[in-house]
N, C-alpha and C positions, 0 to 999 in steps of 0.2 A: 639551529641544529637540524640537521638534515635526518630523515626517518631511515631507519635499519633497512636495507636491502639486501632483497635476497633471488638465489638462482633457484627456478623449479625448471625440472628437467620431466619432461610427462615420456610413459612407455608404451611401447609399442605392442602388436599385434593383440593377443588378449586384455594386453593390461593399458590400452590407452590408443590414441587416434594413429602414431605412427609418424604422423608429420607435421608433427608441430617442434620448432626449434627452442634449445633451449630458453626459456622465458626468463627477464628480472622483473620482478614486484615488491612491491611495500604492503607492509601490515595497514589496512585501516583501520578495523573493528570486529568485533566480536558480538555475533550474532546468534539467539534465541534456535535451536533446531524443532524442526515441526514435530509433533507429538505425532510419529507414525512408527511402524516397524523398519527396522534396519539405519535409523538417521540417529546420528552422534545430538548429544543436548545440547552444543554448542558448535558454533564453525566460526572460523575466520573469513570477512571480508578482508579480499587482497586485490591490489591496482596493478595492472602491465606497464609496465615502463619502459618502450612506448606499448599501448596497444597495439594489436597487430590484426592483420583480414586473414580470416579462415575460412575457405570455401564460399566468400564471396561476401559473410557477416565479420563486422567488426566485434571484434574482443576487448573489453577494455579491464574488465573485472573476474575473478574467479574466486570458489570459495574452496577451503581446504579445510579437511577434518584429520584428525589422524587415521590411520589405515586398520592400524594394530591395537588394541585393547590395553599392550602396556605404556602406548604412548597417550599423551595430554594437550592441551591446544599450548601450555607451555613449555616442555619438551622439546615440541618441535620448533617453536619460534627461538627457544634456547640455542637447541643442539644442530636444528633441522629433523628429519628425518620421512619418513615411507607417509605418503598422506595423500588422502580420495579429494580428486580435483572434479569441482562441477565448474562452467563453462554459464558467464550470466549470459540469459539468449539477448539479443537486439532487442531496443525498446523498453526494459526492465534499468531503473534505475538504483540499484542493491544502498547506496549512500545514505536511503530514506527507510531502509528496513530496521526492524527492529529482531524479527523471527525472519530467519529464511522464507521463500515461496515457490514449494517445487515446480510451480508451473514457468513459475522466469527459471527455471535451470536444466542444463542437459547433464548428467553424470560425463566428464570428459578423460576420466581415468584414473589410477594411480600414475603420482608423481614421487620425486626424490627433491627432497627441500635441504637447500645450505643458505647457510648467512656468507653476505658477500662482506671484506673487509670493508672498511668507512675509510 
């Protein structure tokens, strides 16, 4: 059985890089947030399918929290919905984490998450 797929669509000018094309990703895992200010207790590891080259670094991973306070990391994997996408940098392999590591990650915006049909 094949794992749920889904479209994130990242925003422009304030709210995201601007040019990055529509993405599809899979759910991997649900990871630990750092004990710091402003970081959700929990985030989504999620895989590009395919990965893609951004400004000259490959993408293969990104992580997603919810954006908004009424939303849940099940919410969104349900419904979709409004959710802060971080960008794993090159070299950081997220598969072996347990807790997120702000230093493997760039904040890369708000996105809009849907479930693609199967």
């Amino acid at each position: 059985m094949k794992a749920q797929r889904y479209r994130l669509a990242l925003g422009g000018g304030a709210y995201g890089p601007g040019d990055v094309p529509p993405l599809t990703i899979s759910m991997v895992q649900v990871v630990k947030g750092p004990d710091l200010p402003d970081w959700q207790p929990e985030s989504i590891i999620a895989e590009l399918d395919p990965p893609i080259e951004w400004h000259g670094q490959l993408v293969s991973h990104v992580t997603l929290s919810p954006r908004y306070a009424t939303d849940t990391l099940s919410s969104i994997t349900d419904r979709g919905g409004v959710v802060a996408v971080g960008r794993v940098l090159p070299g950081n392999d997220p598969l072996g984490w347990t807790e997120l590591i702000p230093s493997a990650l760039h904040y890369w915006g708000v996105g809009t998450l849907c479930a693609l049909s199967v």
